[in-house]
C-alpha positions in Angstrom: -88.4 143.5 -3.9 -88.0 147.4 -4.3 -90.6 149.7 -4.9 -88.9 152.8 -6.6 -91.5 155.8 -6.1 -89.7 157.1 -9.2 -91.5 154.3 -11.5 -95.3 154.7 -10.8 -96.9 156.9 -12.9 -100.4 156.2 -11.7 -102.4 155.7 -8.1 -103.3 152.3 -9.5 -99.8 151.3 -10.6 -98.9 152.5 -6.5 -102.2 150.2 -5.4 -101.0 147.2 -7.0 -97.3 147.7 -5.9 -98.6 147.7 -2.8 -100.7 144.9 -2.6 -97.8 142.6 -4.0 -95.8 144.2 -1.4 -97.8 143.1 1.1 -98.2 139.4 -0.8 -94.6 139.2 -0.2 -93.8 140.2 3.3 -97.1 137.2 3.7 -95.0 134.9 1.9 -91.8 135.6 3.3 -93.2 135.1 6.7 -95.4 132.3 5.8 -91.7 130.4 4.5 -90.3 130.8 8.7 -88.7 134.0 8.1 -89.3 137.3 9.7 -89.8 139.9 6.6 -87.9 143.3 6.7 -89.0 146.4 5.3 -86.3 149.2 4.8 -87.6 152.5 3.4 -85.4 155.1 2.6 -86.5 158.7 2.2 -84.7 161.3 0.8 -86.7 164.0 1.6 -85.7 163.6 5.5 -82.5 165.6 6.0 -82.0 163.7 9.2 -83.5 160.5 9.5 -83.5 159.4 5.6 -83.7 155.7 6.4 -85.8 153.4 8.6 -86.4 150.1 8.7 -87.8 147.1 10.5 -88.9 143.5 11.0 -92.7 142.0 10.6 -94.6 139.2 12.3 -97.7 138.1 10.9 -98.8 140.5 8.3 -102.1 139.1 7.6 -103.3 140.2 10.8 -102.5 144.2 9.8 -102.5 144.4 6.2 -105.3 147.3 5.8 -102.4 149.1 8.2 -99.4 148.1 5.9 -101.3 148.6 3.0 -102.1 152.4 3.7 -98.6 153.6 5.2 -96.7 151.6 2.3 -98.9 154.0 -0.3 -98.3 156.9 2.0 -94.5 156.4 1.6 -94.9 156.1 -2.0 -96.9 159.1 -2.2 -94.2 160.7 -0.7 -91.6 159.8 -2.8 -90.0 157.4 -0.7 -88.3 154.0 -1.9 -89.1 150.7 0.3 -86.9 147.7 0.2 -88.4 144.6 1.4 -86.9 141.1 1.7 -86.0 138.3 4.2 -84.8 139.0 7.4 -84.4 136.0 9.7 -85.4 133.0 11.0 -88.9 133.0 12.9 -88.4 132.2 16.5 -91.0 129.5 18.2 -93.3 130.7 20.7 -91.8 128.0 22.9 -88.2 129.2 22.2 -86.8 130.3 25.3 -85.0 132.8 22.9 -88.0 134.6 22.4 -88.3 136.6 25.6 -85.1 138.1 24.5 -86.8 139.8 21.8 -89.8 141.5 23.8 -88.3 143.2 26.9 -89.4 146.7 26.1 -86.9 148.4 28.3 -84.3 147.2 25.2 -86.3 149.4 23.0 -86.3 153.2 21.5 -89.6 154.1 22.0 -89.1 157.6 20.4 -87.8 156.4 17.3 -90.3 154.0 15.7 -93.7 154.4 14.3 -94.4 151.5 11.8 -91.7 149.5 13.2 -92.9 150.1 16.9 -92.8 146.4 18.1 -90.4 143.4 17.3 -91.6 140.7 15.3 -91.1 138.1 18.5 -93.8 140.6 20.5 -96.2 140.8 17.5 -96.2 137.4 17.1 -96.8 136.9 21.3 -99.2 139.1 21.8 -101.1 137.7 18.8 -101.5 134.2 20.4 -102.2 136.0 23.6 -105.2 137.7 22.0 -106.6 134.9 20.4 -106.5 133.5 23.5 -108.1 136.0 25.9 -110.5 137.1 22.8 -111.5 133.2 21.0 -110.8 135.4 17.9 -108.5 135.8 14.9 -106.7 139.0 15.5 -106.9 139.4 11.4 -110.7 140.1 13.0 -110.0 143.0 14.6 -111.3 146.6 13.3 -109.4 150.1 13.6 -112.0 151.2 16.0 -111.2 149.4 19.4 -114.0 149.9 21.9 -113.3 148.7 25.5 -116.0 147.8 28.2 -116.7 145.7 31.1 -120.6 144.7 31.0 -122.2 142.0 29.0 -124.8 144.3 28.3 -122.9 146.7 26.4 -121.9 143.4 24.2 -126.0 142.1 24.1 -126.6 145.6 22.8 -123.3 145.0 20.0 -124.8 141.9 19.0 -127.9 142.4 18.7 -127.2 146.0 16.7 -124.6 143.8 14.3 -126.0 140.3 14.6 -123.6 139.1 11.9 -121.0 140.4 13.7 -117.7 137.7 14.4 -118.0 136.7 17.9 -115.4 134.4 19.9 -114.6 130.7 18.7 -115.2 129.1 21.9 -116.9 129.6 25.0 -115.6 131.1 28.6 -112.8 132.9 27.1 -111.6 135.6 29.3 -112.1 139.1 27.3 -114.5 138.0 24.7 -114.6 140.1 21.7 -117.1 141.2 18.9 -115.9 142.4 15.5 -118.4 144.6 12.8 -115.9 143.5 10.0 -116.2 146.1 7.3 -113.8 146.6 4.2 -110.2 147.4 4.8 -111.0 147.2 8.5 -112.6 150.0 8.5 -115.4 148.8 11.0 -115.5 148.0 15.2 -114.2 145.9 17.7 -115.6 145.4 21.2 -114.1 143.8 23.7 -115.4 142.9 27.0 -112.5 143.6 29.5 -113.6 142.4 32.3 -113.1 144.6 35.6 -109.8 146.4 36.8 -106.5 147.9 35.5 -104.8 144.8 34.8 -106.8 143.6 32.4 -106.8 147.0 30.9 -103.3 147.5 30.9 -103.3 143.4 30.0 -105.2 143.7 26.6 -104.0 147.1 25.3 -100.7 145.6 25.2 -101.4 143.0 22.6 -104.1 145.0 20.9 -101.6 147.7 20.4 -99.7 145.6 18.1 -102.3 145.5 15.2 -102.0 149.3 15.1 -105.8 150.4 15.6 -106.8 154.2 15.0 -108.7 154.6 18.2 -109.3 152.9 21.2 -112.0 154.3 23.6 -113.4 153.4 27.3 -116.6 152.5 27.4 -117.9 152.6 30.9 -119.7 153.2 34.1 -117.9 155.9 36.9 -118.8 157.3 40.2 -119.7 160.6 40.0 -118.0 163.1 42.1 -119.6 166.1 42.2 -122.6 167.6 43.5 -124.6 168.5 40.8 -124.4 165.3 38.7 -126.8 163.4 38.3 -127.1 159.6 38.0 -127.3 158.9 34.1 -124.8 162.1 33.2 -122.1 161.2 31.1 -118.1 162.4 31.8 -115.6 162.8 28.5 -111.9 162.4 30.4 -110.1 165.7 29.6 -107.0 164.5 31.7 -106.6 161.2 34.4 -105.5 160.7 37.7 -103.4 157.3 37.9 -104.0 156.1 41.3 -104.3 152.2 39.9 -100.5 152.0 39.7 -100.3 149.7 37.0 -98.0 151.3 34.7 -96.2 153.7 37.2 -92.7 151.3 36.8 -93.3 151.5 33.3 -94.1 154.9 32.4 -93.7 158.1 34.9 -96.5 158.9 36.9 -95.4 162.7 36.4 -96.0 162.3 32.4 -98.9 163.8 31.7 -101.8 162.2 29.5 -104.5 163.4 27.6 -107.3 162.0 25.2 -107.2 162.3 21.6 -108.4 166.1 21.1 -110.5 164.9 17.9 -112.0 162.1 19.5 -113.3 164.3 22.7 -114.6 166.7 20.3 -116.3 164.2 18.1 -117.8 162.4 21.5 -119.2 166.1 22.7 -120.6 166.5 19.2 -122.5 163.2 19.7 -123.9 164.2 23.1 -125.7 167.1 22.5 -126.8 165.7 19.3 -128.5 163.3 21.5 -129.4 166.9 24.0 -127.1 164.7 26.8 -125.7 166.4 30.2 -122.4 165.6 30.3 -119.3 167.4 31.8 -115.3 167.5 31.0 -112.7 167.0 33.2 -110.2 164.6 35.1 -111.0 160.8 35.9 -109.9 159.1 38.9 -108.8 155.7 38.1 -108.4 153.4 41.0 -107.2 149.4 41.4 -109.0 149.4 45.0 -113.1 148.8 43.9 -113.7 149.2 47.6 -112.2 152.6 48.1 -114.9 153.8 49.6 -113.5 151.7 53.0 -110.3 153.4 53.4 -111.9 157.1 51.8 -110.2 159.8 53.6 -106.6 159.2 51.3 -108.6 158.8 48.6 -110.8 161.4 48.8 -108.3 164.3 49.4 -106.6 163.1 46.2 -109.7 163.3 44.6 -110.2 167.0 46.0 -106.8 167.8 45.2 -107.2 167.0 41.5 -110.7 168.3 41.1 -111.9 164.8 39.4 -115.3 164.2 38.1 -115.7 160.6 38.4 -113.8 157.4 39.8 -113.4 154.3 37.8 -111.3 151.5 37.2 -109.9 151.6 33.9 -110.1 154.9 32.1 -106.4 156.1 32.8 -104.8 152.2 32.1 -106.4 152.1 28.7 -105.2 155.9 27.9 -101.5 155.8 29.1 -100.8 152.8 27.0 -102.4 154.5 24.3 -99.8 157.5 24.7 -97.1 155.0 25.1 -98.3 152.8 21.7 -99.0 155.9 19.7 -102.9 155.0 19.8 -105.5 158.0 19.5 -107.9 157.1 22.8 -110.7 158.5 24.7 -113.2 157.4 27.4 -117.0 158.1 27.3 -118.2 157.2 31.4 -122.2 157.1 32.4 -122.2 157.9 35.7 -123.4 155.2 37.4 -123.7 156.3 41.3 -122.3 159.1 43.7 -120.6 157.5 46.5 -119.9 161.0 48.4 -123.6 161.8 48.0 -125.4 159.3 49.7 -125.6 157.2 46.3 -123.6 154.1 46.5 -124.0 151.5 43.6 -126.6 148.9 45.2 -128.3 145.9 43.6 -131.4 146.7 42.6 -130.7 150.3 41.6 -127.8 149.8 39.3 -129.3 146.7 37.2 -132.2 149.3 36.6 -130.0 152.0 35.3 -128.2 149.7 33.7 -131.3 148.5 31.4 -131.9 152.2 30.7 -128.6 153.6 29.6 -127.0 150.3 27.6 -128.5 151.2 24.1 -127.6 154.8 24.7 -124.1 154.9 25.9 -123.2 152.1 23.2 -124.8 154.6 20.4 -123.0 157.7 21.4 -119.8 156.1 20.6 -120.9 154.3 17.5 -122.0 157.9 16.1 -118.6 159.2 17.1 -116.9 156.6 15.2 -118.8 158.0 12.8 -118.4 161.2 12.4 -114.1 160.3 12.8 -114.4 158.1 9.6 -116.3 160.9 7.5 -113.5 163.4 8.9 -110.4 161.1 9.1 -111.2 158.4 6.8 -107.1 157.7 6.6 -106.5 158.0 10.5 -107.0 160.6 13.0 -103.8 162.8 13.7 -101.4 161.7 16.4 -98.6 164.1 16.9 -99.7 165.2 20.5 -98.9 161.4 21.0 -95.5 161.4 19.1 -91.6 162.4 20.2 -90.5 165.4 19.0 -87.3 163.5 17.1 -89.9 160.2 15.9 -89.9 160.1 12.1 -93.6 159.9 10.6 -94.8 157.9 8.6 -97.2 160.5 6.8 -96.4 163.6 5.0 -93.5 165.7 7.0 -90.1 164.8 8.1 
């Protein structure tokens, strides 16, 4: 199939292009073979054509379906046919395929990850989440407290919820039309399972993920129940460092911070801005005085154990992300997280914190309805998928 921008006379003579489009590259896939999509663009001086391979396109359509109409729009052509045989999850071949030190990571938007590592990381997140990845929403929330998921469900009691019991990260989808609606996964504690399920959730191309957690507070003048917006991070978990160089800095999603401060003091919240500490030792507080003079020396606001995992791989995937925190305790102030005092903080904050993010959400779709920008997460020399070169 080729889809010449040159015959559409009409946005719904583009809309059904696209939808058969993305009927074929279902079909193609469906018959064992690995659909290829080569668009060539003659507005680029440089970079006129790109191309790529698909796994599963069921799971991503809505995503498909909007950058294929984009590419349209702007004049491009798009080629699609077979590619290749599919290659079994039990193929030994198939680890060829996803080692990601093989791939240009400045070079691909749309075609970002190989078919064999969207088609991995799909099983892997039906497995961790007991859902159907085609479940998943464009707005990816991450936290690590059943209550934040007691609040979800009983908000959304329709919502989809996992397949099976006792799976590992179980997650909750608000399904609206073309995607448009929420996921929550509970994450469970600790980088590694950050870093663990934004790996495979990165694949299904979401246009946000945010943190949604608890932090130590840091400073003086907070108080227990003040919330912290990440303005930068402090990667002391380690999980990525081998992957991606510690001295690269990373930074939330501009739009998404500013949208998450509107929704505080809509709410009239205290909250402050700065850097998050994120740690892989929960029991820092037993070896403090390292810690702690890293924590002076980067003037952090709050410790936690996930915030920076979840944003680096968002740089690296070319996700928008942010992280909302509660504060939660002040372990250098005499106010370490005990029993009895955090299940009652707990109970007050859940339906709060939970709500702040749903409103920024929100306010991104009435803004953004088609995507929040990303070029503070793209290479200088990647070709976009949107209206420039």
């Amino acid at each position: 199939m080729i889809l010449r921008h040159s015959e559409f006379t009409s946005d719904e003579a583009i809309a059904k292009a696209t939808e058969k489009a993305c009927d074929l590259m279902e079909e193609i896939y469906s018959n064992g073979m690995y659909p290829k999509m080569i668009v060539h663009r003659a507005y680029s001086d440089h970079n006129p054509t790109i191309k790529g391979e698909m796994a599963q396109p069921r799971a991503f359509r809505w995503y498909l379906r909007r950058e294929i109409k984009r590419l349209l729009d702007k004049n491009a052509d798009i080629e699609i046919k077979a590619s290749r045989p599919v290659i079994p999850l039990n193929d030994p071949k198939l680890m060829d395929h996803t080692d990601e030190e093989e791939w240009d990571f400045t070079k691909k938007k749309m075609f970002l990850f190989s078919p064999e590592r969207v088609d991995i990381s799909l099983d892997r997140l039906s497995h961790y989440t007991g859902t159907d990845p085609a479940d998943f929403q464009r707005y990816i929330l991450f936290t690590n407290y059943d209550m934040h998921v007691e609040v979800f469900k009983e908000k959304y009691p329709d919502c989809v919820k996992p397949a099976r019991e006792g799976v590992q990260m179980p997650a909750y989808h608000l399904k609206l039309e073309n995607n448009s609606g929420i996921t929550l996964i509970n994450i469970g504690v600790g980088p590694s399972n950050a870093k663990t399920i934004t790996d495979h959730v990165a694949v299904l191309r979401p246009d946000a993920m945010i943190m949604v957690g608890h932090c130590g507070g840091l400073r003086n003048h907070q108080e227990i129940g003040d919330f912290v917006l990440a303005s930068s991070y402090f990667r002391d978990d380690k999980v990525l460092d081998e992957l991606f160089p510690i001295g690269n800095p990373v930074i939330p999603n501009y739009l998404l911070n500013l949208y998450l401060k509107e929704a505080l003091s809509s709410h009239d919240l205290e909250h402050r801005i700065g850097t998050v500490f994120t740690t892989a030792n929960r029991n820092w507080e037993f070896s403090a005085k390292q810690t702690v003079q890293k924590i002076h020396q980067s003037r952090s606001l709050a410790v936690d154990m996930e915030s920076s995992t979840v944003a680096t791989n968002g740089f690296r995937y070319r996700i928008p992300h942010a992280t909302l925190l509660c504060v939660s305790d002040k372990p250098l102030h005499g106010k370490p997280k005990l029993s009895q005092a955090a299940q009652s903080f707990y109970q007050n904050s859940k339906e709060l914190h939970l709500q702040i993010v749903i409103d920024t959400i929100k306010l991104v779709k009435a803004n953004y309805p088609n995507g929040l920008p990303n070029s503070s997460i793209r290479a200088f020399n990647e070709p976009l998928m949107e209206n420039n070169d």
